[in-house]
C-alpha positions in Angstrom: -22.8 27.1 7.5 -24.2 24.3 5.3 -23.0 21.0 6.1 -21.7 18.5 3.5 -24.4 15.5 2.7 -21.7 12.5 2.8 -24.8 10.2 2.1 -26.6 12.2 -0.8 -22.9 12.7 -2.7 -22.4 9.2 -2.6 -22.1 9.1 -6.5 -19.5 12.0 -6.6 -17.5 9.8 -4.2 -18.0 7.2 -6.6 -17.0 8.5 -9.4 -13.7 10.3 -8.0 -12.5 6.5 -6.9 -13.4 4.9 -10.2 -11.7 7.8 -12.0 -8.1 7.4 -9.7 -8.8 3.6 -10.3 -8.9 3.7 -14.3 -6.2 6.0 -14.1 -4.0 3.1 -12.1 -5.3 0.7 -14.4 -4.3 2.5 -18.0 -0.7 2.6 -16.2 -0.5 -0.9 -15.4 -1.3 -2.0 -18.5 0.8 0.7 -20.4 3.6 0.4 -17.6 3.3 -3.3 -16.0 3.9 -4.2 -12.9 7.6 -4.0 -11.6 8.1 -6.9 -9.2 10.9 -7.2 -6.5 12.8 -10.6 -6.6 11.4 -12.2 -3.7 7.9 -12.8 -5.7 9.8 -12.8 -9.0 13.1 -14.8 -9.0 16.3 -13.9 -9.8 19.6 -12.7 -8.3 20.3 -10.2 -5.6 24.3 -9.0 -5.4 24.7 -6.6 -2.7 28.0 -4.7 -1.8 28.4 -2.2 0.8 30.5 1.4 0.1 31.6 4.1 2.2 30.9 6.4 -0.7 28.0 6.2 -2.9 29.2 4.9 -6.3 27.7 6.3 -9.3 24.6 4.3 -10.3 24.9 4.9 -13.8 28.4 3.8 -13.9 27.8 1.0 -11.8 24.5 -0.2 -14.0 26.6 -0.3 -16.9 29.4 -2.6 -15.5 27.0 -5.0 -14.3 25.1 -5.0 -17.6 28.6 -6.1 -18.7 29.7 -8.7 -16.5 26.5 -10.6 -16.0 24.8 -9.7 -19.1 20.8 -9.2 -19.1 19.4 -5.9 -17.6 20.5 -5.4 -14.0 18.6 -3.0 -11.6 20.9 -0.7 -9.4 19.8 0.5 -6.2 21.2 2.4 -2.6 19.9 1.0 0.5 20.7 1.2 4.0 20.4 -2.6 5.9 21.0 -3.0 10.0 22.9 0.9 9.3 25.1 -0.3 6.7 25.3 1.4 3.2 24.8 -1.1 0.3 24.0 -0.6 -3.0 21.7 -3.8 -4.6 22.1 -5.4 -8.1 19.2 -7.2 -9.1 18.5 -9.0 -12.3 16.3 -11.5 -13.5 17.5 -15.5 -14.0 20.4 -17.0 -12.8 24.1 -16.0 -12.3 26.9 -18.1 -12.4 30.1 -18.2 -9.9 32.2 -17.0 -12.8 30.1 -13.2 -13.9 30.2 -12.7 -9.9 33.9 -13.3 -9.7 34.1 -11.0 -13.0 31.8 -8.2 -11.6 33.5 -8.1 -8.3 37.0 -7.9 -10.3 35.5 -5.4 -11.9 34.3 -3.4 -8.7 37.4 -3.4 -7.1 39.3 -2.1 -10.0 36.8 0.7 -11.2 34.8 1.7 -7.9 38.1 1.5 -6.1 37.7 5.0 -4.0 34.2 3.7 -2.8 35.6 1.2 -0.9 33.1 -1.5 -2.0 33.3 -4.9 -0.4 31.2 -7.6 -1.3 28.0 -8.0 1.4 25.6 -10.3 0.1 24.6 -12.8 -2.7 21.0 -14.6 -3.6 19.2 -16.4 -6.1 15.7 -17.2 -6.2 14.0 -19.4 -8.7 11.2 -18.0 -10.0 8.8 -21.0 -9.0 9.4 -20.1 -5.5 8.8 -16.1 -5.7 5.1 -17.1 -7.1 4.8 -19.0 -5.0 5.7 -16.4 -1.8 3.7 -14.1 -3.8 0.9 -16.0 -3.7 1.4 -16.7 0.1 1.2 -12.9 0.6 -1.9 -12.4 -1.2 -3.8 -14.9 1.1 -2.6 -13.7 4.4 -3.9 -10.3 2.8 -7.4 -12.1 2.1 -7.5 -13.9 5.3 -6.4 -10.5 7.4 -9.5 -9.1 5.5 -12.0 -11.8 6.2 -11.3 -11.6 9.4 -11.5 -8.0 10.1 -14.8 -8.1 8.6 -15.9 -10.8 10.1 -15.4 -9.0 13.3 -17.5 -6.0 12.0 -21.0 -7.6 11.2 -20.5 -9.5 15.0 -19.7 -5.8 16.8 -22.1 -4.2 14.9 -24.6 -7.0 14.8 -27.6 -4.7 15.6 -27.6 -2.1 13.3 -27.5 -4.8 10.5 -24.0 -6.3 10.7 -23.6 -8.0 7.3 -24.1 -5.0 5.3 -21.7 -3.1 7.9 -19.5 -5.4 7.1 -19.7 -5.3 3.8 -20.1 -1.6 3.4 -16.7 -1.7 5.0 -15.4 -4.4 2.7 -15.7 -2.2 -0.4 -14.0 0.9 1.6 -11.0 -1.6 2.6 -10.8 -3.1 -0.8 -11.0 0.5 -2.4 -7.8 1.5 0.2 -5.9 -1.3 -1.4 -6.8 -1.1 -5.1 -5.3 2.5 -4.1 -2.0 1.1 -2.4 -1.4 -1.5 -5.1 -1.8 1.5 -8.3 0.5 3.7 -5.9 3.4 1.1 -6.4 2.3 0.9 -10.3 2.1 4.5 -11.0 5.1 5.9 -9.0 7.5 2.6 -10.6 8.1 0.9 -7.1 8.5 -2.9 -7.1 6.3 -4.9 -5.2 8.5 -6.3 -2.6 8.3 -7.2 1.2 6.8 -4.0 2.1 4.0 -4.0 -0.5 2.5 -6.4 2.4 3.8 -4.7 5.1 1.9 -1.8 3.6 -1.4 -3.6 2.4 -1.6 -5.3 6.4 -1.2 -1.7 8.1 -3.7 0.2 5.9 -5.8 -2.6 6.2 -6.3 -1.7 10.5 -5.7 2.0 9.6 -8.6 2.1 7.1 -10.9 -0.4 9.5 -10.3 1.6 12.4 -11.4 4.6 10.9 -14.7 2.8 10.0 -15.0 1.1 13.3 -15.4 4.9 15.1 -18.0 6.2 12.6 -20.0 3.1 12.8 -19.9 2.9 16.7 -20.7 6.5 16.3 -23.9 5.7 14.0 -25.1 2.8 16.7 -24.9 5.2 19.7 -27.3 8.2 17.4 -29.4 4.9 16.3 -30.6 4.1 19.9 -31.7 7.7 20.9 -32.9 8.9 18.1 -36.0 8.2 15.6 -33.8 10.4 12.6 -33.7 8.7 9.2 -30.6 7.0 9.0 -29.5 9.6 6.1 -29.3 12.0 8.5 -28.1 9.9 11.7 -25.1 8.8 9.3 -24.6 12.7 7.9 -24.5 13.6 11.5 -22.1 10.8 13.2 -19.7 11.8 10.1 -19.8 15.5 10.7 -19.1 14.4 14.8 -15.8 12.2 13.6 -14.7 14.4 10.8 -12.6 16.8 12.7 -10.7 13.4 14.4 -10.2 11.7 11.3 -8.8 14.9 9.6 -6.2 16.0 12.8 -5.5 12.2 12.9 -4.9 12.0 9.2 -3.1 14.9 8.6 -0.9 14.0 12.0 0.0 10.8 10.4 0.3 12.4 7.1 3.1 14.5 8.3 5.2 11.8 10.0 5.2 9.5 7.0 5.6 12.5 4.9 9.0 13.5 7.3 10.2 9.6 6.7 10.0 9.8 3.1 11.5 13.3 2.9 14.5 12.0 4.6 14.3 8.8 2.5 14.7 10.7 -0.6 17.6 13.0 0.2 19.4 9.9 1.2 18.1 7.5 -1.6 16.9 5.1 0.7 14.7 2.6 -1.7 13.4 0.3 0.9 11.8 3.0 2.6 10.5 4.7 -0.1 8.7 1.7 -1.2 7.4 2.0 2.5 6.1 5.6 3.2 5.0 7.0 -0.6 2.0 3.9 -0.5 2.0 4.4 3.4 1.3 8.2 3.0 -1.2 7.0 0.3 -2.9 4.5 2.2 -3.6 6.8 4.5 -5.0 9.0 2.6 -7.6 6.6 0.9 -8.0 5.1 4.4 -9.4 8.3 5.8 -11.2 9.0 2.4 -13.4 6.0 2.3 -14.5 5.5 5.6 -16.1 9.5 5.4 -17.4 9.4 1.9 -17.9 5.7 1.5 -18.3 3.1 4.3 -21.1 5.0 5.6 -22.9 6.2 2.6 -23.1 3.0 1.4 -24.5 1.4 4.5 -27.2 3.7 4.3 -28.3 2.7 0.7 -28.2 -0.8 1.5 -30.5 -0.5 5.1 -32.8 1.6 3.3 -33.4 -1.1 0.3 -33.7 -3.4 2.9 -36.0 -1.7 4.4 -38.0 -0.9 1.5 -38.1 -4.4 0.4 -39.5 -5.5 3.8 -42.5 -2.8 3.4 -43.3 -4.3 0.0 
């Protein structure tokens, strides 16, 4: 049986990531990007039911008693069933007394009871939002930092920034999976973006440790060292992949019969995370480590 040439199908790779990555990027700009209120601003109303109310029903009250465009949602906080009313700008003491009259009088047999109230000025979700983002560069500096000084002899800058591209790649892929399937960036948009950031870098970690231990005993060209290190680590990173595939898959099963959003927002970029994680550390981490040494090393013979 003929075994796949991850280094010489580099291109292919290539172009399948650009292709998902246009895709995301024609929906962001035809779609936006929807953003929860902790990064945005705005007001959060929460009440907590024993029966779900309708959402429909419930949208349009709240479009009447606070005006603007309010977002309804079922969650599930600490085991308690709440459903969330979001809207953008300010609300004042008087359209929450209204809405909760409201609640009470047409939502009576779900047993609604008010749970939880927030505003947030929009100054101060940028500026979270822009928090996030540098603990997300920072975690990613770091990580590679880590890689060009454990893999310092087989050239450990362009390790590390072989694996660079396969991380950024992994999040360009997260971040699109929130734009294409509508899901706000919230609290677990980081959650997400810091766990497939150690997923994916694991992954890379084992095939490159792999690549160092063929390097020392053997005079192969590094084409086919790296071809065969993948083809050692591909069965692992498919049982592992497909193992963690099916647990997130499970979670968000569940999440969706029960209209759970925070989780949603949780395992659909997790389960695609994944995914890309495993998906660029095979067909592009390595690959593209091998191009680089062997300019290197072709500039060094001129």
């Amino acid at each position: 049986m003929k075994k796949y040439d991850f280094v010489a199908n580099l291109k292919r790779a290539l172009i399948i990531s650009l292709a998902i990555i246009l895709v995301g990027v024609v929906m962001n700009v035809v779609f936006g990007t929807k953003m929860d209120l902790s990064f945005k601003g705005g007001t959060l109303i929460r009440y907590s039911y024993e029966t779900a109310p309708d959402i429909s029903a419930l949208t349009a009250t709240a479009k009447d008693k606070l005006g603007g465009d309010p977002q309804v949602s079922l969650d599930e906080i600490n085991s308690t069933k709440v459903v969330s009313i979001t809207l953008t700008g300010t609300v004042t003491t008087e359209q929450q007394q209204a809405l909760a009259e409201a609640i009470k009088k047409d939502f009576a047999d779900n047993k609604m009871a008010s749970f939880q109230s927030n505003t947030l000025p929009a100054a101060m979700g940028a500026k979270f939002f822009l928090r996030c983002l540098v603990a997300l560069g920072l975690a990613a500096v770091l990580l590679v930092a880590y890689v060009a000084f454990r893999f310092r002899k087989i050239g450990g800058f362009p390790a590390a920034i072989s694996a660079l591209i396969a991380l950024l790649h992994d999040l360009i892929i997260v971040y699109f999976t929130f734009v294409i399937f509508r899901l706000e960036l919230n609290n677990n948009f980081v959650a997400v973006m810091l766990t497939i950031l150690g997923y994916s870098l694991n992954d890379t970690i084992v095939i490159f440790d792999r690549i160092r231990t063929l390097r020392k005993r053997s005079d192969a060209p590094l084409a086919d060292v790296v071809n065969t290190s993948l083809h050692e680590v591909l069965r692992r990173t498919i049982v592992t992949t497909v193992t963690t595939g099916l647990a997130i898959a499970a979670v968000l099963v569940v999440a969706l019969v029960m209209h759970v959003d925070s989780i949603i927002s949780f395992a659909l970029p997790m389960l695609f995370g994944a995914i890309s994680g495993s998906y660029s550390s095979l067909f592009l981490s390595g690959p593209i480590w091998v191009r680089w040494m062997n300019r290197r090393e072709a500039k060094a013979k001129k």
